[in-house]
N, C-alpha and C positions, 0 to 999 in steps of 0.2 A: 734698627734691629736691637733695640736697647730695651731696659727699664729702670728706672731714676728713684733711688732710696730717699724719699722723704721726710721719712724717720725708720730708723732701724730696729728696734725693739730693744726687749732689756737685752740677748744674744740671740741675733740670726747669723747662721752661717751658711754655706757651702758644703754639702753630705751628699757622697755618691756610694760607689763598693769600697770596703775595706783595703788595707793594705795586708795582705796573705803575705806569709811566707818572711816575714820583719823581724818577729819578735827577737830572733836570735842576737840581731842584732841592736836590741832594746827599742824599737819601736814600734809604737801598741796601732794595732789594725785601724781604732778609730772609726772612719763610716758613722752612717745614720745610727743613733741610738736607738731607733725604733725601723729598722727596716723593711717592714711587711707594711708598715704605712708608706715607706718612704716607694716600695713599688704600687701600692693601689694607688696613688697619684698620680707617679709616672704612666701607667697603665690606660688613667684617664685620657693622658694627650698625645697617647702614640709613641711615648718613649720606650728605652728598654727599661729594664726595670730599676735599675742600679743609676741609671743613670743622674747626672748631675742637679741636686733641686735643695730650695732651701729649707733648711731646716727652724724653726722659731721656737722657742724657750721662752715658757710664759706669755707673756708679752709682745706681741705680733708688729712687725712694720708697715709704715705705709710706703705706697707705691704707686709711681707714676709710669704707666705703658707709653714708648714712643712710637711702639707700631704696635698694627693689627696682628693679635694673636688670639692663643689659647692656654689656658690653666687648670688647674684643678687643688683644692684644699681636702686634704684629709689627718689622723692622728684625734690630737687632743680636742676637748668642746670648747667653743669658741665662738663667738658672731662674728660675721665678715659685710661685709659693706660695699658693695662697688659701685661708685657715684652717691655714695651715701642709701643705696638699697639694698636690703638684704641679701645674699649670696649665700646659696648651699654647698653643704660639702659633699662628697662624694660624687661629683658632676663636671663634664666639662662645659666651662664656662666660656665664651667667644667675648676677645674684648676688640673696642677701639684706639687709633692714639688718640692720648691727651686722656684716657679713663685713668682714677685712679682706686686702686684695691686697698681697704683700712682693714685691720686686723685686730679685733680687743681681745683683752687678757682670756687668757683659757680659764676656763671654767670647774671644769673636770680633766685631771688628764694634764702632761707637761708640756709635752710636743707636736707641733702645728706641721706639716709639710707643704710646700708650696712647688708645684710641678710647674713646666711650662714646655708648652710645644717645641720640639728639639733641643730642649734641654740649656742650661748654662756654659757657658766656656767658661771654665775654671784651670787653675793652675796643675799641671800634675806635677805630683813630686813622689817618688818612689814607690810608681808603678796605681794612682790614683791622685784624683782632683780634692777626694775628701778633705777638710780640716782641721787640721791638728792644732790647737790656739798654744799650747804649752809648748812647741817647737815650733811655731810658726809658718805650717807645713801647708801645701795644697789650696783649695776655694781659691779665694779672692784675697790676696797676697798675705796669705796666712793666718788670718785673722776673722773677728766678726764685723759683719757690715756696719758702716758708721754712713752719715748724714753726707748725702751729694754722692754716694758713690755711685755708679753705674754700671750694671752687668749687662754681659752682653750674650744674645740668644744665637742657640747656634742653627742650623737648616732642617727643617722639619723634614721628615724620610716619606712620608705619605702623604695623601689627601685627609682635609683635618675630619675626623668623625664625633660627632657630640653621643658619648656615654655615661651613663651614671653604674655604679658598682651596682649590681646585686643585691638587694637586702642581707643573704643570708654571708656574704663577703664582707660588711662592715663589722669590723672588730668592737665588741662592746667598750665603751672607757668607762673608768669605775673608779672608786675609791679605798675596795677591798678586792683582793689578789690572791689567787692560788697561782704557786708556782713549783710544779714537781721538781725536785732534787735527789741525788745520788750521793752515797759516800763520796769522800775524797782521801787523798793522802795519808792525813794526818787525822784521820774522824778517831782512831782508837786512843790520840790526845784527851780525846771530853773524857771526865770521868764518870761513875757510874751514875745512870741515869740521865745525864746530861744530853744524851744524843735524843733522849723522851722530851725534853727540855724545849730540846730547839726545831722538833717536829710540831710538839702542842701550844707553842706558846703562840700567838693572835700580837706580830711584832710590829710597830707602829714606826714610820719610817719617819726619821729625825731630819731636824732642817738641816743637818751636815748633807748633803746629796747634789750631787752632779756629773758628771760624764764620767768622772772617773773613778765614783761610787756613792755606797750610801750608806750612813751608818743606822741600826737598827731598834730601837729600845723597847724596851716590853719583860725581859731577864736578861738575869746576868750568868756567861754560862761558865762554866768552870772547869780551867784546862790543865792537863798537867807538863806545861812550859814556864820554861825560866827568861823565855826571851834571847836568849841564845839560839837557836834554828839558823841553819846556814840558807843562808839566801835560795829559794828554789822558784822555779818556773810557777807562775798565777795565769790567768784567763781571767777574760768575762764570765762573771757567773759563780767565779769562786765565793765563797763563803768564809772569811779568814777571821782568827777568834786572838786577836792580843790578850795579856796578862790582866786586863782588866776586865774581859769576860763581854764585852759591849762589840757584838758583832760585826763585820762590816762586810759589805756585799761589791764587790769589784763590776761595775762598767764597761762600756765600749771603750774609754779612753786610759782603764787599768794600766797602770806599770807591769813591764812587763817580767821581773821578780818580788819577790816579797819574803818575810821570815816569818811571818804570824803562820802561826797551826792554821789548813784550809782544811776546815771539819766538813763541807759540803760544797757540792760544785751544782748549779739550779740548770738543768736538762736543756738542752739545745733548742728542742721543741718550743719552749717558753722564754729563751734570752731574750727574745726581743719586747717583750715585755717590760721590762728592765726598765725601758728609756721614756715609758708612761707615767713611772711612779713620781709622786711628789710627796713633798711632804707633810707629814698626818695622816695618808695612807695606809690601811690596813693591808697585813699579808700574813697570808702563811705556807709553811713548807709542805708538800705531801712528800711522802719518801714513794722514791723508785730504785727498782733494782737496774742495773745499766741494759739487762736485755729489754726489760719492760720499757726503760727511755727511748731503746732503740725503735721497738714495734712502733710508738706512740708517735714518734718521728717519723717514720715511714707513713702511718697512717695520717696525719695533717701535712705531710703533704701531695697525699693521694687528692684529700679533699681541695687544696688549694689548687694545685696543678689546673682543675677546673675552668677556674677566672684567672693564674697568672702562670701561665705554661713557663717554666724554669724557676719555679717556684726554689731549688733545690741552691739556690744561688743565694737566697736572700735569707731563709731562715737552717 
């Protein structure tokens, strides 16, 4: 009831639901960075949605099945290979033991998810399995998967049913990003015309980027802080603007204070987004007002609801 890491890729880890309810005491939620991908996978094999599956960064592992199961790949473009033949995404796929699943570098797109029939046993630590690599939290003893390790699958809840998503349920990946946002905090920090600045400007997402954010380049905006700000509460999604005007965009694995002016917070609707971007990626900001986030929210996931009932959980 196992599967035997062959090679690990550049970072796979262990990504389930967030850790809710932490931050107060400085730890950041974490969870899939892409979590609408991380339930159409689960979705594929009968999981719940959140539940336990790996997460791939760039560069995908190989993998040896010791039993008879089922999986499913969705997220970032990618070729997959199982026994060295092609495998599609968005489908489940029935393997045998002794098959093995090879994953090449994504293409398009950052992150890979890999679902499996009843899901992983992973470690939980305060209140989720997910992993946190900077405290060494949750997955697979806190850490990303390395060479020989072995996970182990947990009891499938049903009779296995082979599904493929939907056409109109696959998330396009892309290389250019709209991502609605809202004031924040500190947005009357920009000075004039500044907040025009960081609406219109087409910002190209710099090799600084990883879970715990991304830095932005394309302008430089211009705030009026001295770098003094008293430490205040940040989120995924924030928008935070230091004295050198080179934006930075907070992550699933964000700290969870910060002092930089947070000139915009990027709409709930779209967080998950976030954990697609790589870099050289274009994006830009639409502005919304917080009601409009809200309708916008409610209406994706009227639509989702559709193909993953509790949609209201994941994004």
């Amino acid at each position: 009831m196992s599967i035997r890491v062959i090679k690990p890729g550049m970072q796979t880890t262990i990504q389930a639901q967030p850790r809710i309810g932490m931050r107060h005491l400085g730890v950041p939620a974490s969870g899939a960075a892409d979590p609408l991908s991380l339930a159409l996978a689960n979705r594929l094999v009968g999981n719940e949605l959140l539940a336990p599956a790996l997460e791939v960064t760039f560069v995908g592992p190989r993998l040896r099945f010791e039993r008879a199961t089922q999986f499913a790949l969705t997220g970032a473009s990618a070729v997959a290979e199982l026994n060295g033949r092609p495998v599609a995404f968005h489908k489940t796929v029935n393997v045998n033991a002794g098959d093995e699943l090879m994953l090449f570098p994504a293409d398009v797109g950052t992150r890979i998810y890999i679902a499996f029939a009843g899901g992983l046993i992973a470690d939980e630590v305060l209140g989720s399995t997910s992993t946190y690599v900077p405290a060494g939290l949750g997955g697979f003893e806190g850490r990303a998967l390395q060479d020989d390790d072995v996970l182990q699958l947990g009891e499938t809840a049903a009779e296995a049913v082979e599904l493929q998503t939907p056409k109109d349920f696959r998330p396009p990946i892309t290389t250019r990003w709209m991502l609605r946002a809202c004031r924040s905090v500190e947005t009357s920090l920009l000075q004039d015309g500044q907040r025009g600045v960081l609406f219109n400007t087409h910002w190209k997402v710099s090799r600084r980027a990883d879970r715990m954010g991304l830095a932005l380049e394309g302008a430089t905006l211009k705030v009026d802080s001295d770098g003094r700000l008293p430490s205040a509460p940040v989120f995924p999604g924030a928008i935070q603007c230091p004295e050198d005007g080179v934006p930075f965009l907070l992550a699933v694995d964000a700290q969870t204070t910060g002092g930089y002016p947070r000139v915009a917070q990027v709409a709930r609707a779209d967080r998950h987004l976030l954990g697609q971007l790589r870099p050289s990626d274009r994006l830009m900001f639409l502005p919304r007002r917080p009601d409009e986030a809200i309708a916008e929210l409610r209406a994706k996931h009227d639509f989702w609801r559709q193909w993953l009932p509790g949609i209201e959980s994941v994004i």
